[in-house]
DSSP file (Angstrom, degrees, kcal/mol; ACC not computed):
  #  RESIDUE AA STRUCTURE BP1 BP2  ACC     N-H-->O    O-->H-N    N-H-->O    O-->H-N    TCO  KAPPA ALPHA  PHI   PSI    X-CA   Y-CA   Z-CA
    1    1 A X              0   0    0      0, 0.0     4,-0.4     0, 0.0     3,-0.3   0.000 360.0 360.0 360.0 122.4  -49.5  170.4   71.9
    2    2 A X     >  +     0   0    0      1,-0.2     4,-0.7     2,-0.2     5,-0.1   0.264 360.0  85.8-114.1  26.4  -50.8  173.8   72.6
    3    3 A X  H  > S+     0   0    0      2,-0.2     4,-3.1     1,-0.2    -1,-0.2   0.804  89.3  60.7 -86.0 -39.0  -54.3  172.7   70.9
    4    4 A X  H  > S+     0   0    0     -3,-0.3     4,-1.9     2,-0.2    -2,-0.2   0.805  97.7  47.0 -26.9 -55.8  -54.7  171.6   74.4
    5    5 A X  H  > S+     0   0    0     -4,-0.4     4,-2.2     2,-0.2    -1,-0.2   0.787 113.6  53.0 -65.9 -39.1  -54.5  174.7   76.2
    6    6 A X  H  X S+     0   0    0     -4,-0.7     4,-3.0     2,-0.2    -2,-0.2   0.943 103.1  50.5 -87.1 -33.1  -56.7  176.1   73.8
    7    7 A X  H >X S+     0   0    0     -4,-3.1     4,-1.5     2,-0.2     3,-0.7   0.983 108.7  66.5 -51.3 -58.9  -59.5  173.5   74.1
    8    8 A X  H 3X S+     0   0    0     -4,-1.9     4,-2.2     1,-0.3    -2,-0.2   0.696 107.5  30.7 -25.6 -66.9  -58.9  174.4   77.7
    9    9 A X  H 3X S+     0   0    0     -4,-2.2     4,-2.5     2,-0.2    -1,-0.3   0.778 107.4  67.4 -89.4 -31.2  -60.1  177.8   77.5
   10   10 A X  H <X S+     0   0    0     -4,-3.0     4,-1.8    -3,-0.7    -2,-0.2   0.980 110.5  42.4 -29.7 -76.0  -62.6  177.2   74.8
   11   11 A X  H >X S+     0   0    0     -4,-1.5     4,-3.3     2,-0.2     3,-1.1   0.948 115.3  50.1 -12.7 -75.7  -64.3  175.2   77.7
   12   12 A X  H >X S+     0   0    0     -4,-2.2     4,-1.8     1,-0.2     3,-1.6   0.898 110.1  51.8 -43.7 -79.2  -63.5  177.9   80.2
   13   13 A X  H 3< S+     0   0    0     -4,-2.5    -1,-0.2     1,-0.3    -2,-0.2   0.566 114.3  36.1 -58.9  -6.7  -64.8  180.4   78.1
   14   14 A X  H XX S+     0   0    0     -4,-1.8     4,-1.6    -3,-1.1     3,-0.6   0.734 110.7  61.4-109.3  -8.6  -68.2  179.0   77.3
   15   15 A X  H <<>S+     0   0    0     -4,-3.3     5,-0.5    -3,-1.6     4,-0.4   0.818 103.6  50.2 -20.9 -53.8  -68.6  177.6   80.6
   16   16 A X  T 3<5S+     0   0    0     -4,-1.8    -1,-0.2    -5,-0.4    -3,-0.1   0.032 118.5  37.3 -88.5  14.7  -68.4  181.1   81.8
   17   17 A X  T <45S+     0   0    0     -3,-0.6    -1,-0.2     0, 0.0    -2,-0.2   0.565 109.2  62.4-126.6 -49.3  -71.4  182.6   79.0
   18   18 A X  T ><5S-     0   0    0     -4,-1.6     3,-1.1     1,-0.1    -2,-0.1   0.580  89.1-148.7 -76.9 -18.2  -73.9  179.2   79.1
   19   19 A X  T 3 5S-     0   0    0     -4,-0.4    -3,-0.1     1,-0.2    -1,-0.1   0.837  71.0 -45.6   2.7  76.3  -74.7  179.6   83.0
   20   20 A X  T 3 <S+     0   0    0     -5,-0.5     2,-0.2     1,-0.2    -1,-0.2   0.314 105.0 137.2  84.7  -5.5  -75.2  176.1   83.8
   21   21 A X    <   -     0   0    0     -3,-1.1    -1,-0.2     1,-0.1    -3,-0.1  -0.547  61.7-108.6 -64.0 124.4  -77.4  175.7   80.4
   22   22 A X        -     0   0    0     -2,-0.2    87,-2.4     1,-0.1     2,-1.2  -0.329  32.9-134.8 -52.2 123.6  -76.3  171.9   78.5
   23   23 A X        +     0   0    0     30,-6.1    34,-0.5    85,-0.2    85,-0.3  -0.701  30.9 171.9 -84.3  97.0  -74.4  172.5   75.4
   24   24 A X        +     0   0    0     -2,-1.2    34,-3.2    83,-0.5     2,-0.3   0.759  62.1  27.0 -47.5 -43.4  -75.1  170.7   72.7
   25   25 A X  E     -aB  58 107A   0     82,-1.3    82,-1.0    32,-0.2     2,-0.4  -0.981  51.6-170.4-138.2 150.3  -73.2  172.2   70.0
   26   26 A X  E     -a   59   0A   0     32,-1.5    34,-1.4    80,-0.3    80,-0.2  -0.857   8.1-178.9-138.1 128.7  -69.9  174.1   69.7
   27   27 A X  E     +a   60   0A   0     -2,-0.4    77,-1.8    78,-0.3    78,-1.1  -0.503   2.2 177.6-153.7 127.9  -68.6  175.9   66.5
   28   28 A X  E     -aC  61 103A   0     32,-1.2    34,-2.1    75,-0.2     2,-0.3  -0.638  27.3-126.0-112.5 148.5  -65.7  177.5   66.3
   29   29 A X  E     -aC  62 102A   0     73,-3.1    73,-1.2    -2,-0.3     2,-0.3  -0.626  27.2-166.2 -83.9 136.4  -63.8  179.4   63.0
   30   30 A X  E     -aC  63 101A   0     32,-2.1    34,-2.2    -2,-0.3    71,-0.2  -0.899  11.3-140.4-153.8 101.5  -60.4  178.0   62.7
   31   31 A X  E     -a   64   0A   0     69,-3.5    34,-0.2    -2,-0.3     5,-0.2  -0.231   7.6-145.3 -52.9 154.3  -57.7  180.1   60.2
   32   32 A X  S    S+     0   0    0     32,-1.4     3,-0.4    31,-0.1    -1,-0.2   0.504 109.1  50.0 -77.0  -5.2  -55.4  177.7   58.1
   33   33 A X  S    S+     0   0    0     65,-2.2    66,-0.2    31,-0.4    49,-0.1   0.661  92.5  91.3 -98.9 -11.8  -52.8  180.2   58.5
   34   34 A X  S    S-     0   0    0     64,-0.5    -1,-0.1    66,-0.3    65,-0.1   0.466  92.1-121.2 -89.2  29.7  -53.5  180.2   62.5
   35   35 A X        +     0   0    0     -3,-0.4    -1,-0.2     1,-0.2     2,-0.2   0.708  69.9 132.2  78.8   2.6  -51.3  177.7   63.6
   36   36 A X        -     0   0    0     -5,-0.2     2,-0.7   -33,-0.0    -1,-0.2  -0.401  51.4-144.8 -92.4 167.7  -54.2  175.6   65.2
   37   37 A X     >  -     0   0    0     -2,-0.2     4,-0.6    -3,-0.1     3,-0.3  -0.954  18.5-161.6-140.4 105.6  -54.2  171.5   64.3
   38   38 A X  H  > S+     0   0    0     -2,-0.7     4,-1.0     2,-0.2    -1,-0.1   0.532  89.5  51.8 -70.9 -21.5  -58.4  170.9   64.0
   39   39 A X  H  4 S+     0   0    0      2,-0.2    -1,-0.2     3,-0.1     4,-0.2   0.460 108.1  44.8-114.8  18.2  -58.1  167.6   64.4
   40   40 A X  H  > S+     0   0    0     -3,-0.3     4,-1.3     2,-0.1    -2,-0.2   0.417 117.9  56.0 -88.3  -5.6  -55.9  167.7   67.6
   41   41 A X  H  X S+     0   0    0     -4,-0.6     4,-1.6     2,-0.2    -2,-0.2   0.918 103.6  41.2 -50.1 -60.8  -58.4  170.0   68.3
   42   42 A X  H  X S+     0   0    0     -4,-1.0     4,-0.7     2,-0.2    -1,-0.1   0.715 112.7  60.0 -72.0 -30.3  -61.3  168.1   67.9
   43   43 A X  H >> S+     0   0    0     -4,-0.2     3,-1.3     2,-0.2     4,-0.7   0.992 111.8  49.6 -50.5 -75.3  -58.8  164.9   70.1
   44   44 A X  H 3X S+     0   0    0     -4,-1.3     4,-1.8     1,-0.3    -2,-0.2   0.701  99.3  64.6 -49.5 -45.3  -58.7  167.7   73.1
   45   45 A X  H 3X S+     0   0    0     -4,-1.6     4,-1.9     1,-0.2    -1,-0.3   0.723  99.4  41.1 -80.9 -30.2  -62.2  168.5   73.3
   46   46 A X  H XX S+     0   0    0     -3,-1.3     3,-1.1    -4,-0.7     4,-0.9   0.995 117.0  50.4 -72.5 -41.3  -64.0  165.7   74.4
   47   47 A X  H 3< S+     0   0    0     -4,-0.7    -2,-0.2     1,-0.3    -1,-0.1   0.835 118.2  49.5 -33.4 -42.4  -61.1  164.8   77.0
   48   48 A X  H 3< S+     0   0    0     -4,-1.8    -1,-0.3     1,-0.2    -3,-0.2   0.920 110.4  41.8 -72.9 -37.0  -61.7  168.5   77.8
   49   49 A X  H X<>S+     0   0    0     -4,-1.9     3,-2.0    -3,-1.1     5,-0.5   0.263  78.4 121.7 -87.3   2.9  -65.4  168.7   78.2
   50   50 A X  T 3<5S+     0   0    0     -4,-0.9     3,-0.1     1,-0.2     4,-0.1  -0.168  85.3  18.0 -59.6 164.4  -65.8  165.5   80.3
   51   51 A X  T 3 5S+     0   0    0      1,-0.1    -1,-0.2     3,-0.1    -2,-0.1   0.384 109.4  89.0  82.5 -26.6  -67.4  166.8   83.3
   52   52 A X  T < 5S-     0   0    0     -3,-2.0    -1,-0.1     0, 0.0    -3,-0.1   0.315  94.8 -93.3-119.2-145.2  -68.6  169.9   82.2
   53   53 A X  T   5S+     0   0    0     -3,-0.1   -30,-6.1     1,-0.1    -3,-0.1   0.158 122.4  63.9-105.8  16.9  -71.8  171.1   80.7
   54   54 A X  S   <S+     0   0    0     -5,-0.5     3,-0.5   -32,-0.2    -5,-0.2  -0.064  71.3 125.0-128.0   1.8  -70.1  170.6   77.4
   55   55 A X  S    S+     0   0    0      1,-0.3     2,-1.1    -5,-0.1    -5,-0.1  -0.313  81.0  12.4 -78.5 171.1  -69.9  167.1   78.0
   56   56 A X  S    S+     0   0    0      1,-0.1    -1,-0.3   -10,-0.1   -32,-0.1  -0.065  93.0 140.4  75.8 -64.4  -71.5  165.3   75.1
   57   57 A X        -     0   0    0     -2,-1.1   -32,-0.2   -34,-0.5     2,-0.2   0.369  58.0-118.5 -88.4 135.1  -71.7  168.5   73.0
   58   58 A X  E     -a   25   0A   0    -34,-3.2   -32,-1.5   -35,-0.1     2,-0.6  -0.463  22.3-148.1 -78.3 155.2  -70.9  168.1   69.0
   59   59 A X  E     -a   26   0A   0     -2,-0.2     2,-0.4   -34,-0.2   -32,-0.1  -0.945  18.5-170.7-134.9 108.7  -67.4  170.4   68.1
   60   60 A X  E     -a   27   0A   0    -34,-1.4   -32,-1.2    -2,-0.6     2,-0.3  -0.957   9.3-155.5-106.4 136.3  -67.9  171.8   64.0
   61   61 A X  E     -a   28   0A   0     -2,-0.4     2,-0.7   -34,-0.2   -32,-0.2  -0.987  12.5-150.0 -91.0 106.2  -65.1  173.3   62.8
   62   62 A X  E     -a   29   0A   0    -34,-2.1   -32,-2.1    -2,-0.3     2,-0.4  -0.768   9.0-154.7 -88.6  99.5  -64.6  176.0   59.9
   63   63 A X  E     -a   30   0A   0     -2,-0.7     2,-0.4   -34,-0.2   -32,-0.2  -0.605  12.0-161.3 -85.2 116.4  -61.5  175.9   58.0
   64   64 A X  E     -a   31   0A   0    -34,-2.2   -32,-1.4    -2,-0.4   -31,-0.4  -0.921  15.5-128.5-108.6 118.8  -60.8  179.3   56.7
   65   65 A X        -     0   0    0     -2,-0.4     2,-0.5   -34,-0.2    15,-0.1   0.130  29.7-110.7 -93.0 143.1  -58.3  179.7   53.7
   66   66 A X  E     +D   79   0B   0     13,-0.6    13,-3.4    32,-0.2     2,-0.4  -0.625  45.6 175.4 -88.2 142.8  -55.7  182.2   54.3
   67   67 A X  E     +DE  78  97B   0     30,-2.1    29,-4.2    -2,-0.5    30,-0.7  -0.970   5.2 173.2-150.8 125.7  -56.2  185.2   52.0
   68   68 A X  E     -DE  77  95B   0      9,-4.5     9,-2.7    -2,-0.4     2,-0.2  -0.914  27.0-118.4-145.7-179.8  -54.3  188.8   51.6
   69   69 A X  E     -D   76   0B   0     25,-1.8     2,-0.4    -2,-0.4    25,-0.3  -0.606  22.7-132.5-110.7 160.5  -54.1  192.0   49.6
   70   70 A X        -     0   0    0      5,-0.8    23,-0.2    23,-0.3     4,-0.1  -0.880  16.6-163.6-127.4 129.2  -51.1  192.9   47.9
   71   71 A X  S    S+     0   0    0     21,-1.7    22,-0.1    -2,-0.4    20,-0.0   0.140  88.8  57.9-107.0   9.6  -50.5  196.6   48.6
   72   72 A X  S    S+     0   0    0      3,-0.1    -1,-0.1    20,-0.1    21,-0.0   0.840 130.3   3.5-114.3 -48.8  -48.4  196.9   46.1
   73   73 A X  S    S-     0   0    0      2,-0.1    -2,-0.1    17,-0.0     3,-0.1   0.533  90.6-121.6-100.0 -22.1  -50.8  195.8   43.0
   74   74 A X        +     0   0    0      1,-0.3    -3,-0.1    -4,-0.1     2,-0.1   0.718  62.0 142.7  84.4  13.8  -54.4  195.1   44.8
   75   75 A X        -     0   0    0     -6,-0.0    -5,-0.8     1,-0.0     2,-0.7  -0.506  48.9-134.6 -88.4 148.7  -54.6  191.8   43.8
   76   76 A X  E     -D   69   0B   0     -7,-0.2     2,-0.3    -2,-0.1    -7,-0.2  -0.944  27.6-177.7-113.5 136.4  -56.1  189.4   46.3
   77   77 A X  E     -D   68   0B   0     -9,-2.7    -9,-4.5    -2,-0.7     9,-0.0  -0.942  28.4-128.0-128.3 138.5  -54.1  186.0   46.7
   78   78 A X  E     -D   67   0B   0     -2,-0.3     2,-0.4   -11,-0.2   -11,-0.2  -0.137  26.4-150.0 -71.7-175.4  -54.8  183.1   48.7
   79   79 A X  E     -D   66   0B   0    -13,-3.4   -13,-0.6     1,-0.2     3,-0.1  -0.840   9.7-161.8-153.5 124.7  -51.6  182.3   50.8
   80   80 A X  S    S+     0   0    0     -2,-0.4     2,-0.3     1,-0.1    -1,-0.2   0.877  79.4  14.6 -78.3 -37.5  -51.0  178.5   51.7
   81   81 A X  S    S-     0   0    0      2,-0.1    -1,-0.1   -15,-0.0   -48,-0.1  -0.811  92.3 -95.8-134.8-170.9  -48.5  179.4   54.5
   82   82 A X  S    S+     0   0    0     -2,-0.3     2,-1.1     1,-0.2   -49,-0.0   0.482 108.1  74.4-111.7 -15.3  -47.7  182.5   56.4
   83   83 A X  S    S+     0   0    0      2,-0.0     2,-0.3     0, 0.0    -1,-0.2  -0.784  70.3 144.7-127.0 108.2  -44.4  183.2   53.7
   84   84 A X        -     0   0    0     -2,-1.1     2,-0.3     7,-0.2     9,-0.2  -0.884  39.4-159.7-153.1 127.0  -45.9  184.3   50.7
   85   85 A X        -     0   0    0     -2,-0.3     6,-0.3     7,-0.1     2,-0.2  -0.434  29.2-115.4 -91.9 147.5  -45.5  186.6   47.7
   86   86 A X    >   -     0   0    0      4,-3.4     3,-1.3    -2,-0.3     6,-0.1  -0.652  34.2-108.8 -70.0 155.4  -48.1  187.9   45.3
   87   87 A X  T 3  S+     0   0    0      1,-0.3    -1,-0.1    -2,-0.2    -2,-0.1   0.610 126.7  64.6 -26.0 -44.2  -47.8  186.8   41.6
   88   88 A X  T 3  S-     0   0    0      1,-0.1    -1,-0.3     2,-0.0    -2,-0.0   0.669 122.8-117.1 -75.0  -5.3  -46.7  190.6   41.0
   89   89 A X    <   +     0   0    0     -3,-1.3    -2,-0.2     1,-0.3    -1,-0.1   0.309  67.5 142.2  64.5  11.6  -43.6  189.2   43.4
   90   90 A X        -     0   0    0      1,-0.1    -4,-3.4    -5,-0.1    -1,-0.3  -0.234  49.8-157.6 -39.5 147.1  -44.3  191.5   46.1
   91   91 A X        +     0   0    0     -6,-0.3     2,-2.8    -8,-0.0    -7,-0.2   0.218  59.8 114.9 -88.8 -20.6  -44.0  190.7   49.6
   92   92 A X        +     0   0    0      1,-0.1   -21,-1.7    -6,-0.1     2,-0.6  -0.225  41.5 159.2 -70.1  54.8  -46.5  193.5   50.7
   93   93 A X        -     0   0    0     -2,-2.8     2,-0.5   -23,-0.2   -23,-0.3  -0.690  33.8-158.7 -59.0  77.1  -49.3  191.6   52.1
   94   94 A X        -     0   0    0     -2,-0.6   -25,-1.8   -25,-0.3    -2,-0.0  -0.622  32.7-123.1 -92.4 126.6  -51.9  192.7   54.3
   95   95 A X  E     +E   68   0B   0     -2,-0.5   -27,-0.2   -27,-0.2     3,-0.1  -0.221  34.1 174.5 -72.2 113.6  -53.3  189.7   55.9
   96   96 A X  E     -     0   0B   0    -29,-4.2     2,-0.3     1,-0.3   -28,-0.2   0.594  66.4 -17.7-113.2 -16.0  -57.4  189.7   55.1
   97   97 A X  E    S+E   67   0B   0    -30,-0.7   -30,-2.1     1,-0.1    -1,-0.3  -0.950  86.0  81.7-173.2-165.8  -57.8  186.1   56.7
   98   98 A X  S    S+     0   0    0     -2,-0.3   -65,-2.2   -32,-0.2   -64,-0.5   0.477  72.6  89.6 113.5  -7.7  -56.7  183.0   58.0
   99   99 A X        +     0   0    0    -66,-0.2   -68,-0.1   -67,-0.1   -33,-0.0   0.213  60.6 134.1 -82.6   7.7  -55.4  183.7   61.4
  100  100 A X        +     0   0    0    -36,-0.2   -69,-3.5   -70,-0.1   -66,-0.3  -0.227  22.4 165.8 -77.3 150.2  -59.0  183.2   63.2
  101  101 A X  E     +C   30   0A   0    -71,-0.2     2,-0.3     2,-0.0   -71,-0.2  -0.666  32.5 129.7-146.0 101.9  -59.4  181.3   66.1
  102  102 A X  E     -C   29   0A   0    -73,-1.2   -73,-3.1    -2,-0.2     2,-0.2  -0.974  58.4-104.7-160.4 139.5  -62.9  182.0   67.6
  103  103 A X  E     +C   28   0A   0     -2,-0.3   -75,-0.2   -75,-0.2     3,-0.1  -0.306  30.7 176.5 -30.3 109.7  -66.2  180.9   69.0
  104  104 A X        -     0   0    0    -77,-1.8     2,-0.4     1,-0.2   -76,-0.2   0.846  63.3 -16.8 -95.4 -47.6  -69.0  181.4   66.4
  105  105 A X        -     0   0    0    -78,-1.1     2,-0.5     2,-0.0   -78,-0.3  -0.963  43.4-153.4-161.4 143.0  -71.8  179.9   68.2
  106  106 A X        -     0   0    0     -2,-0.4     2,-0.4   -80,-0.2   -80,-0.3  -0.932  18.1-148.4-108.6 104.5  -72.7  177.8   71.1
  107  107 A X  B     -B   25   0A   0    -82,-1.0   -82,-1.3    -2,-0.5   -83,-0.5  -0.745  24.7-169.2 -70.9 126.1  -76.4  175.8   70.7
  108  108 A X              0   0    0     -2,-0.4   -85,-0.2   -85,-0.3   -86,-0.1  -0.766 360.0 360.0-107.8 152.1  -78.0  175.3   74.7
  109  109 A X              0   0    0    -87,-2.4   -86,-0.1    -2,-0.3    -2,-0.0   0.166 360.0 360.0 -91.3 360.0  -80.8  173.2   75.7
């Protein structure tokens, strides 16, 4: 489960911003396309933040729908997984979202 590793560093990496401040709240942007599991996420993260200054601290999650351009026609199509043709039957996609995995914003006391 590599939703682990990444709660891991989620931690690390607001640990390393907050300087010692309690976190209250966590929310992080989460692609459908990015290979991430949000509710083994959301399993990892208290397990992860026990201890920390994160301990306690609520984790929202933002599901963003995977979405590209068709270079071929300019139509924009969502895309439910990561092999996907445009309508026009193109394959020429450039990927506009749905890979994210990032912090948006951390609430301190």
């Amino acid at each position: 489960m590599h939703e682990l590793a990444i709660t891991e560093s989620i931690v690390e990496s607001v640990e390393g911003r907050v300087h010692g401040a309690k976190v209250l709240r966590v929310a992080l942007v989460i692609g459908k396309l990015s290979g991430v599991v949000p509710d083994a996420l959301r399993a990892c993260f208290e397990l992860c933040a026990e201890g920390t200054v994160m301990e306690g601290a609520a984790l929202d999650i933002e599901e963003t729908p995977g979405r590209a351009r068709c270079r071929d026609c300019d139509a924009q199509v969502e895309l439910l997984d990561t092999i996907a043709l445009c309508p026009c039957g193109s394959a020429n996609l450039a990927m506009l979202s749905g890979n994210e995995l990032k912090i948006r914003s951390v609430e301190v006391v």
